[in-house]
C-alpha positions as CSV (number, residue, x, y, z in Angstrom):
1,X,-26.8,-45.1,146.0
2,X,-28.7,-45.8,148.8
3,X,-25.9,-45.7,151.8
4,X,-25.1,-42.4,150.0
5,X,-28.6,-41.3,150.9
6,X,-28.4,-42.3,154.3
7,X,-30.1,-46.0,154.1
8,X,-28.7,-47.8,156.9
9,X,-26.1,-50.5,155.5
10,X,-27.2,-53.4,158.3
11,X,-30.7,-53.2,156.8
12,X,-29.3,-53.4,153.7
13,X,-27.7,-56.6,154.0
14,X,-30.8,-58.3,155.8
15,X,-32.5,-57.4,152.8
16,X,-30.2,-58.4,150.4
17,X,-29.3,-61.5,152.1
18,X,-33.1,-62.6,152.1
19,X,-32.9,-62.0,148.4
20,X,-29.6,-64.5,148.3
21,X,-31.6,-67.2,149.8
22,X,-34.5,-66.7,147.9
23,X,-32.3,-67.0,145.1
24,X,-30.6,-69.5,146.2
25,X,-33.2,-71.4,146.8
26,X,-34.7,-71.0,143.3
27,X,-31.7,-72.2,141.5
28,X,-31.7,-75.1,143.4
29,X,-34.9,-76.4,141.4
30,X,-33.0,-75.8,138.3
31,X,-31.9,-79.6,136.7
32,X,-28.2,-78.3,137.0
33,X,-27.9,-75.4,139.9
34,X,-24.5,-72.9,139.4
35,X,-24.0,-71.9,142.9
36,X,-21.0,-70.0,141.9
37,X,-22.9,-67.0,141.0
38,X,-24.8,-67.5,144.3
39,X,-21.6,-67.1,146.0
40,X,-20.4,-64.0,144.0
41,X,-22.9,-62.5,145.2
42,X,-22.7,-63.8,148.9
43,X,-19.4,-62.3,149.1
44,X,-20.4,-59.0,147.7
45,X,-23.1,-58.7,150.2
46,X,-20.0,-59.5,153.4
47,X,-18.1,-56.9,151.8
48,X,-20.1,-54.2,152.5
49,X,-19.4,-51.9,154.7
């Protein structure tokens, strides 16, 4: 919705990417970390366009 409304789509993945890391590092507290979701969304974020 928001590259429909004109947002620019490289700020959009700075953003998003700094939310992935913060995430990221988050789940790495956790006693048993799932990175796979981590990556699922790492990927989504490349495939932007």
């Amino acid at each position: 919705m928001l590259v429909m409304s004109g947002y620019n789509i490289d700020k959009l993945k700075v953003i998003l990417a700094a939310r992935g890391i913060g995430g990221f590092l988050d789940g790495s507290l956790k006693p048993k970390p799932n990175y796979q979701s981590d990556n699922k969304f790492k990927d989504w974020v490349i495939s932007l366009n």
